[in-house]
N, C-alpha and C positions, 0 to 999 in steps of 0.2 A: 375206312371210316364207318363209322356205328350208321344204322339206318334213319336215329334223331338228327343225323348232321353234325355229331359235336364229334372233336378228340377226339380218339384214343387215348392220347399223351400230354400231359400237362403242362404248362408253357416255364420254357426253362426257371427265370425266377422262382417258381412256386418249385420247381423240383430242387435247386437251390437254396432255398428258404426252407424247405420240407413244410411247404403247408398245403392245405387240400385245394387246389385250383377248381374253379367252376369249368375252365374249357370251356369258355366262352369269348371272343376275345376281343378288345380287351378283356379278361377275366377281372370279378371280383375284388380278389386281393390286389391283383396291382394297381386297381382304381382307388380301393381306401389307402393304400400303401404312397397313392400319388408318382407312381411312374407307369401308367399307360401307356406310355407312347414308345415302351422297352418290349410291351407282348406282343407277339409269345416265344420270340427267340432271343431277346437280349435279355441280361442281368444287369443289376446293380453291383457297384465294384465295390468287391469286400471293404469294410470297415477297416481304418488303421488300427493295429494294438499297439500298444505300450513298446512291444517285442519290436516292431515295426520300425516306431521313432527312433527308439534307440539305433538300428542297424543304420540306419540313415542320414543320423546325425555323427557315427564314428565313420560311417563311408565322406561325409563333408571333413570331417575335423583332419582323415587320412589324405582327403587330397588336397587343404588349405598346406598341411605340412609338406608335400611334394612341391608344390606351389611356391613355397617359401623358401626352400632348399636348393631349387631350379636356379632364381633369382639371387642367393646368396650362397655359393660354393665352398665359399670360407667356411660354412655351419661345422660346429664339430658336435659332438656328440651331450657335449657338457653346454652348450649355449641356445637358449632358443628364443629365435628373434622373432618378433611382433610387430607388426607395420599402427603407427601412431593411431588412425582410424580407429583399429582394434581394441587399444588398449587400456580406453575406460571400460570395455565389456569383460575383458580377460580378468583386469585387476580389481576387483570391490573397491578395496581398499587404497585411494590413491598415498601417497607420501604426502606429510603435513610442509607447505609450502607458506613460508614465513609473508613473501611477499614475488608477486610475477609482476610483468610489466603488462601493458593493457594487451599486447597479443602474446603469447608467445608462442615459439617452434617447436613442435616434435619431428621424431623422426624416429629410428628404429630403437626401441628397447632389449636389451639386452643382459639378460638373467646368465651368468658364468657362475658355474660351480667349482671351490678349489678343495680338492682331497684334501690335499694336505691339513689345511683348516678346517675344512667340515661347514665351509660359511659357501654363502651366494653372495654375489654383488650386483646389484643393478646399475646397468650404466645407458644413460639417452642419449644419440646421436642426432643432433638437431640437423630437421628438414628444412632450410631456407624457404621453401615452397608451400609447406604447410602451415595455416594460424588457427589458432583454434581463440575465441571469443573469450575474454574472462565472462567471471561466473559469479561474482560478484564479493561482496566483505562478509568473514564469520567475525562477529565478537563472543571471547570468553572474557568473562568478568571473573576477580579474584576468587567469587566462591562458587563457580564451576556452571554461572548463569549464562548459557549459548542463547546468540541471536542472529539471524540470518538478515543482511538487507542487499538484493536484487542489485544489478547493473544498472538499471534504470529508477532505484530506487529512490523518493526524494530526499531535497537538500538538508531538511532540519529533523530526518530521522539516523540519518548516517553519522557514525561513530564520532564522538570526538575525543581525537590521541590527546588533546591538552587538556584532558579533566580525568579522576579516576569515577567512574561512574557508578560504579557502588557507593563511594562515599557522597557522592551528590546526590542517590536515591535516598540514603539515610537521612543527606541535611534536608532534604526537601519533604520529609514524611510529614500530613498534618498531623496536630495532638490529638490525642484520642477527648473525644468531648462525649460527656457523659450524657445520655439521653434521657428525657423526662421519663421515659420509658422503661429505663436500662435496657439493657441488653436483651436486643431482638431478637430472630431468628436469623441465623448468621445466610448470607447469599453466599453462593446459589446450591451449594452442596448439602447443607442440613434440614433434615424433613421434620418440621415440627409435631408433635400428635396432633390430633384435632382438636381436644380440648386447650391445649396450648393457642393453638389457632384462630380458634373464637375466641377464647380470651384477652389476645394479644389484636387482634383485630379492635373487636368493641374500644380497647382503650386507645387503640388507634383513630377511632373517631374521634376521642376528645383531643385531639390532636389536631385537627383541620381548624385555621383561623376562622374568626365569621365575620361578618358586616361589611365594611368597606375596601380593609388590607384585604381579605381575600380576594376581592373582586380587582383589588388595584394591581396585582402578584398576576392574576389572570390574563387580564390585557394588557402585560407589560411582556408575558410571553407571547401574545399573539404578536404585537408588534415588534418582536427583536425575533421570532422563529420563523415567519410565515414567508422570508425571503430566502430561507437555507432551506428548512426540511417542514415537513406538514404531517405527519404519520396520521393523525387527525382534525377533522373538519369542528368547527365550531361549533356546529347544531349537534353533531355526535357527541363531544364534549359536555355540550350541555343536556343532553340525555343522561350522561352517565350522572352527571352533576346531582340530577331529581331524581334518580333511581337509588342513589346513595343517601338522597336526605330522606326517603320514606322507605327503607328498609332495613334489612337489619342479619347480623352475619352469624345467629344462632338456631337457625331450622335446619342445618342439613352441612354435611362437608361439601358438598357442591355448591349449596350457596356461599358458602365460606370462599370456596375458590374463585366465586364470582366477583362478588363483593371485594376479596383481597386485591384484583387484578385493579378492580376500577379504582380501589384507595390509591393502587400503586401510583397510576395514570395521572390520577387528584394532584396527590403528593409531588410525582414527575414535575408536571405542571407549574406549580408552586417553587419547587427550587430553582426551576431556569426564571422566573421572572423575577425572585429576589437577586437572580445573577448580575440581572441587567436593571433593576432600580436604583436608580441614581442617590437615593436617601438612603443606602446602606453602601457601605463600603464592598468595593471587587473581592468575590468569592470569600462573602461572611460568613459567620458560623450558622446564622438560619437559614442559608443557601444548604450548607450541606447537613444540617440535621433533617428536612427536606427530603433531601435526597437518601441520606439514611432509612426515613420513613419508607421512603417509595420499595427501597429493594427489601425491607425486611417485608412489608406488604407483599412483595411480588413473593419472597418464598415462602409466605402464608399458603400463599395462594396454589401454592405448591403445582409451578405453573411446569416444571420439568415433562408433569404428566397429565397437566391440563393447559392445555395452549387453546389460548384464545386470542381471537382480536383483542382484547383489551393488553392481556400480557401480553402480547409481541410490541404493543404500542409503548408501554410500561418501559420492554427491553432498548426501544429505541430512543424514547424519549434520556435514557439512564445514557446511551452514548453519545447523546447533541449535550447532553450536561458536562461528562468526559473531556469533549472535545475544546470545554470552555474552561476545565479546570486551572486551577494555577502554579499547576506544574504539567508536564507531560505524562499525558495518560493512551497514546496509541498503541501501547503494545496492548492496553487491557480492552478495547475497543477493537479491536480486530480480533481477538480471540471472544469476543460478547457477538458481535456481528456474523460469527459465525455461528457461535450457536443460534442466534434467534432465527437464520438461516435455514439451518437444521431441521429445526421443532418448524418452521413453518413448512417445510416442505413434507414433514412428517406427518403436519395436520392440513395437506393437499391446499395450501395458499397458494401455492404453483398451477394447480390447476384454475381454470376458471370458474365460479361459482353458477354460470348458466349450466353449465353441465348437470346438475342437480336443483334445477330450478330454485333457485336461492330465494327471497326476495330482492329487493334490485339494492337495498339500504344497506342490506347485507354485504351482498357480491359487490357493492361498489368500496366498502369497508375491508375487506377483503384484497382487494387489488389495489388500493390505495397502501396498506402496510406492507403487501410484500414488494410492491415497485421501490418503496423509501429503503425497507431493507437491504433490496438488492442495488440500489444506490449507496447505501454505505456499504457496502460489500465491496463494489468495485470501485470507488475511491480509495477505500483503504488496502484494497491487490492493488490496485497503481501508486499508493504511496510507499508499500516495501516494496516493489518489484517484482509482485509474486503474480504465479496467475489464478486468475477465479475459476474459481469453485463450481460455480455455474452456468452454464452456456446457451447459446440460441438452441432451440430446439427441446431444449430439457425443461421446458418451463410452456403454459399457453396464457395465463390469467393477463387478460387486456388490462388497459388503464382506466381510470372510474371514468363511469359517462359522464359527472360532475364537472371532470375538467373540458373547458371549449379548448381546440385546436389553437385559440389564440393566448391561452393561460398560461403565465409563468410556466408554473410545476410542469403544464403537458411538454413544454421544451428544455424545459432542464431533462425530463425522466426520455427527451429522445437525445438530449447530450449523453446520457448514458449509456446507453444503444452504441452510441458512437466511440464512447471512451473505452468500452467491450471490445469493438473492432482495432480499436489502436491498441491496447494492453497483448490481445492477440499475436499481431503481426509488429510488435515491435522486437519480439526477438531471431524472428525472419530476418526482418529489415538488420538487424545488428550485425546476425551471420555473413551478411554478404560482402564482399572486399568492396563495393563499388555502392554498398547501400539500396539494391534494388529494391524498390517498392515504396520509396522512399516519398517522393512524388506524389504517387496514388493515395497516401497515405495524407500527404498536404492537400490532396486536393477533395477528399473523402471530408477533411475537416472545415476548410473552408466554402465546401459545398452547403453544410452545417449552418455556419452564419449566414450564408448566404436566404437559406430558404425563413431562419427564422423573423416574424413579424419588426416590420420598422418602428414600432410603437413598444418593443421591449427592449431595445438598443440603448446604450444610454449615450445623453446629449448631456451639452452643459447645462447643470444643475439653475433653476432659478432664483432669482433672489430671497424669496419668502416661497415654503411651503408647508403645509398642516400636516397632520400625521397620518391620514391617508396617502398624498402623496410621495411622503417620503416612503413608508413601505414601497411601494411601485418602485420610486425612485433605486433603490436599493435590491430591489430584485432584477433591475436593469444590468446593476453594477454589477449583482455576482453573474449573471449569465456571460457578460463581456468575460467576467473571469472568470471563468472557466473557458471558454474558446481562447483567448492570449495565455493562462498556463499550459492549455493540452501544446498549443504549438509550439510553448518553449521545451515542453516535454521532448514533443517528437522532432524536432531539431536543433536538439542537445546531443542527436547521436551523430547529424552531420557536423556540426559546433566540434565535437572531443575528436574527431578525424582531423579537421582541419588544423586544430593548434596542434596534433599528432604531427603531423605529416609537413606542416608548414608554418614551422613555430615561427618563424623568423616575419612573416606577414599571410596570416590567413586567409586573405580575401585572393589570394593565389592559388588556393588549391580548388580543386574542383568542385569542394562542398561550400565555396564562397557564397554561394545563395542563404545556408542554412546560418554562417554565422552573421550574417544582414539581415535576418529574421529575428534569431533569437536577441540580437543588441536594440538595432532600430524598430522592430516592432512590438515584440511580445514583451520585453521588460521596461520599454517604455511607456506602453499603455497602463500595464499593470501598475505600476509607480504613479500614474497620473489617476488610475480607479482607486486605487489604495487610498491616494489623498484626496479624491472628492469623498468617499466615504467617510474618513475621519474629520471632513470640515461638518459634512452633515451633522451628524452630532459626536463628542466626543465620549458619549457610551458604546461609541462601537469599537471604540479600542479594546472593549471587554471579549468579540468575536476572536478568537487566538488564529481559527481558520483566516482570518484576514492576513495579521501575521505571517503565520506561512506561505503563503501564497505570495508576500512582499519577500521571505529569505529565499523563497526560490529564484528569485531574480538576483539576487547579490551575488550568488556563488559562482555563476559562468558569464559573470562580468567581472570579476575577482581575475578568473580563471585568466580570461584573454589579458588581461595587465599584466599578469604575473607572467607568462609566458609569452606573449608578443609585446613587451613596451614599444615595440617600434610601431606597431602596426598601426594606420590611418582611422579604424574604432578606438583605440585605447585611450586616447581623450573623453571620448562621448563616453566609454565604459566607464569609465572613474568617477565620472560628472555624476551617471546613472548609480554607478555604488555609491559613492557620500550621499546623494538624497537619496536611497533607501536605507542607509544607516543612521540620517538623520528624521526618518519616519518610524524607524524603530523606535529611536530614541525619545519621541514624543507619544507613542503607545506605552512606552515602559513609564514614562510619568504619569500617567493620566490612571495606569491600569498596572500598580506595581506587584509583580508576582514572580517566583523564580523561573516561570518560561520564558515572559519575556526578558528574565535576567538574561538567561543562556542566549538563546537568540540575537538578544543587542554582543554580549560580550563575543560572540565567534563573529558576527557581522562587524563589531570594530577593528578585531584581529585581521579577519580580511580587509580589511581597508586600507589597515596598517602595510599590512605587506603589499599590497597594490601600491600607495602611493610610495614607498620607497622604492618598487621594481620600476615604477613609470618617474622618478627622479634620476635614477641613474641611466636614460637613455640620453640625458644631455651629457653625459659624463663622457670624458676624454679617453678614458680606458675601460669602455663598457665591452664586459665578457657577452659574447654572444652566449644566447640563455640556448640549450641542450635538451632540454627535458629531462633530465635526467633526476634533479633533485628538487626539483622544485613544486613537486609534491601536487601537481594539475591533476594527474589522471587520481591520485587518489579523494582531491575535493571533489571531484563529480562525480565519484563513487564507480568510475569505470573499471576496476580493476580485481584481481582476484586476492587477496586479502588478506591474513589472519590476524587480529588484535586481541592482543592478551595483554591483561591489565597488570603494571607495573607500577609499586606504591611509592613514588617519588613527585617529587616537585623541582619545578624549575626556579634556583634561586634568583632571589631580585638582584639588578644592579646598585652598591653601592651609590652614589654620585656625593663626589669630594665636594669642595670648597673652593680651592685653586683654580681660578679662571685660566690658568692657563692649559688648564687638562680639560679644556672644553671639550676640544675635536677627540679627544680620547673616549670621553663621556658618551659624547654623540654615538662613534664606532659600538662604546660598548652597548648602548640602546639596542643600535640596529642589530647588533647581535642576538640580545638578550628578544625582542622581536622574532628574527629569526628562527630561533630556538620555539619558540610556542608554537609559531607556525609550523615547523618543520618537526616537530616532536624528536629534539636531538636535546642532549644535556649544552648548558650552558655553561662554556669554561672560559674561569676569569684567571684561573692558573694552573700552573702545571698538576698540582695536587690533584684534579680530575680525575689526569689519565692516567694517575696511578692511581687512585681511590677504588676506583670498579663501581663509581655511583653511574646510574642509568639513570 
């Protein structure tokens, strides 16, 4: 050693590395390099190359094939077998599978090559032992429009085989209504110049009502929005309001974007409250020229690449209008919810705004848009089944200091916290034979109601209350609903096991708790929220989300009729489906439109075939029900799928004159029922099944 006390010899790494070590030690390099605690005799272990994975991954794949060859002696040379595990990663491309039963078996696949032919054949040898999950329904529509909806997905977006659905999107298109305006700037894809911009702006001012309609359009939103969604507070609102009436959208393309966003917001505003005044007819045309305004406004504002609070407000406000259309609009609401999603996180509303010292009017503006967003966000991944986009930890922006602990919104936006965790873990909970987690998941949610205030619960309604009240009143109602849908949600998957496994009387099988939940509690309550809110007043037949939330309760009361008439629920079920088909039926009066057309019409079809499955259990030669056709697993949506649209119709029945061909009549009804239900041709003669009609 040197007479300074250092080295000679550099400490292996560095001579490894070839870089100049200080020979000091730890040395230098290994300290910036962060492995000190390797000098000066150890190394770091070489890096893998490409060269590497490769050898390592053909040394796995040669001793998977030993492996498989050990286990099957029969192998020949021309056959190679795959254990069912494997075989969604081997094959991309699975085979187009018309229809599976809610579980079914694999077991060894088997690729055989025949010389002679030049062809393979695949053949599955079912595993008794192994089930793999359906995955849920694809629909292709006639002109080539794919839609995906989840295992779990809800009741009144899932397919229906008795309608052709392109032609029911066509009869349901509104007319195109010409704008004082004409033709705006098309959403959300066309960027208008700027001079276009401010032109089309400016005359967008003379577009805003004034004097009293306006103000009366105003607070008829507040009080029909403030119990579902809030994206904005009223004092911000009314900011926007006097910053719009003393300025003006021709100094600058940024002012322009400013100004555009807040028309949008104005406009937004303005159409949901003509949705809900009573002196205009459900979903008028100044509801949606409105709404017209808002979005050509928003892509004035050319918010793609200026997102702001006002625009995301704008975006949100466009899909609570959506949500109330009068037809179904959730497929275009889930694809808007994702972008406003997007663009917010893109302009850090995921962050919190104290991080950059905001002001507080600000950052609480800020957190208030993206909790609403990210609330439709994951209502609408839990109405298709899908999972969200965005998760704990990816996000920090708190909730507005605005809201007290004891406020509506601050408990609804922790229902969504909660409804994140169950979206989660519900396709855990599905994979398991035995449903574990099941439980934890019940008691995750009723922990939920448990903690929220006794003073937002709802009680029976009183005999007179003003229109403050009723807000309250009905912010009551929807929290209840949302806690009785989440739980019919999450024990719909104990419910589809039990009439699986014990069709004959469910309350026998071991998930007999979940279907005493979903009957006796969760679509009970719901049915009795449903109808204290439409006694309230009968403008809330105009909320469609009410609606839904009563057809989710029909279908796994349906379900258990159709499949256990025998069973000790199927009274109360039946009881429970007529009065939710006849609360339909008093929404579609009051508030006629072709959603609730749809909705009443498949809830009376369910009914229909309920009350004949629950008349033939008095019947002297009643076939014990199978599961086999009677088409359960496919109304609850548990199954794996494919629907392609076929342009037929189910002929009507005749009905003669002859009384004596009454019971003939009868038969041919129940048939001709059948037939809708069960999406089969209806055959009145032989001609059918020689025709080749489908």
């Amino acid at each position: 050693m040197p007479k300074n006390g250092r080295p000679s010899v550099s400490c292996a790494e560095c001579r490894r590395s070839k870089l100049r070590c200080s020979k000091t030690w730890p040395c230098t390099e290994c300290q910036r390099r962060g492995c000190p605690d390797i000098c000066p005799n150890g190394t770091v272990s070489k890096r893998r190359t490409m060269r590497n994975i490769i050898e390592e991954n053909n040394e796995l794949k040669d001793r998977l094939t030993q492996s498989v060859n050990t286990n099957n002696p029969s192998t020949s040379n021309h056959t190679v077998n795959i254990t069912a595990a494997d075989a969604f990663s081997t094959f991309p491309s699975p085979p187009i599978i018309q229809e599976r039963t809610p579980t079914f078996d694999l077991g060894i696949i088997s690729d055989t090559y025949d010389s002679n032919l030049g062809t393979t054949t695949r053949t599955t040898l079912l595993n008794p032992n192994l089930s793999v999950p359906p995955v849920g329904q694809l629909s292709i529509g006639s002109g080539g429009r794919s839609k995906f909806f989840g295992p779990t997905a809800a009741a009144h977006v899932l397919p229906d085989d008795w309608e052709d659905q392109d032609s029911a999107d066509q009869s349901s298109t509104l007319p195109d209504n010409e704008s004082a305006l004409g033709p705006g700037p098309t959403f959300p894809l066309i960027r208008p110049s700027p001079s276009a911009r401010r032109s089309f702006l400016n005359e967008a001012r003379n577009q805003v009502p004034i004097g009293d309609l306006k103000e009366t359009w105003i607070q008829l939103y507040w009080n029909a929005s403030s119990w579902r969604f809030e994206p904005i507070t009223r004092e911000h609102f009314d900011r926007i309001v006097l910053d719009l009436s003393i300025g003006n959208a021709s100094s600058s393309s940024r002012n322009s974007a400013r100004v555009g966003a807040q028309l949008g917001v104005l406009f937004a505003v303005l159409a949901i409250g003509c949705l809900f005044d009573p002196d205009l007819p459900p979903h008028s045309d100044q509801a949606q020229k409105f709404d017209d305004l808002s979005m050509s406004c928003l892509t004035a504002a050319d918010f793609m690449t200026n997102t702001s609070v006002p625009s995301l407000i704008c975006l949100h406000l466009h899909c609570c209008f959506l949500l109330n259309d009068s037809r179904p609009r959730t497929d275009e609401i889930y694809v808007l919810v994702g972008l406003a999603l997007r663009l917010a996180t893109m302009a850090g509303f995921h962050r919190d705004g104290t991080w950059w010292d905001l002001p507080q009017g600000e950052v609480d503006a800020r957190r208030r848009i993206w909790w609403e967003i990210l609330t439709l966000e994951r209502v609408n991944s839990n109405r298709f089944g899908c999972p969200s986009f965005i998760n704990f930890g990816q996000f920090d922006a708190l909730r507005p200091s605005d809201q007290s602990p004891d406020s509506f919104l601050y408990w609804r936006w922790e229902y969504d916290n909660v409804l994140h965790t169950l979206i989660n873990s519900i396709d855990t909970i599905r994979s398991s034979p035995n449903l574990d987690g099941l439980q934890e998941a019940d008691a995750l949610e009723r922990s939920y109601w448990g903690r929220v205030p006794s003073t937002l619960k709802a009680t029976n309604l009183p005999l007179w209350i003003d229109d403050k009240s009723i807000v309250f009143a009905l912010q009551q109602h929807r929290l209840a609903l949302h806690y009785y849908t989440g739980l019919l949600q999450l024990h719909r998957l104990g419910m589809n096991r039990a009439l699986r496994l014990h069709s004959a009387e469910p309350l026998d099988s071991q998930f007999s708790a979940s279907v005493k939940v979903v009957i006796e509690e969760a679509c009970k309550n719901v049915l009795d929220l449903v109808d204290e809110i439409y006694k309230i007043d009968h403008i809330n037949t105009r909320h469609m989300v009410i609606a839904l939330d009563l057809f989710s309760t029909l279908v796994p009361q349906a379900a258990l009729v159709i499949r256990s008439p025998r069973s000790a629920l199927a009274t109360l079920s039946h009881h429970q489906l007529v009065r939710g088909v006849e609360l339909l039926e008093r929404a579609s009066k009051q508030t006629p439109c072709s959603w609730y057309s749809g909705l009443l019409q498949r809830g009376q079809k369910l009914a229909a075939k309920a009350t004949s499955s629950l008349a033939m259990r008095w019947g002297t030669s009643l076939v014990p029900m199978n599961g086999e056709h009677d088409g359960v697993e496919t109304l609850l949506g548990d199954v794996t799928q494919l629907h392609q649209q076929q342009h037929s119709a189910v002929p009507t029945p005749a009905v003669g004159n002859d009384p004596g061909t009454a019971l003939a009549e009868d038969l041919e009804f129940e048939r001709w029922i059948s037939s809708l239900i069960e999406d089969r041709p209806f055959m009145t003669d032989t001609s059918w099944q020689t025709s080749g009609a489908i």
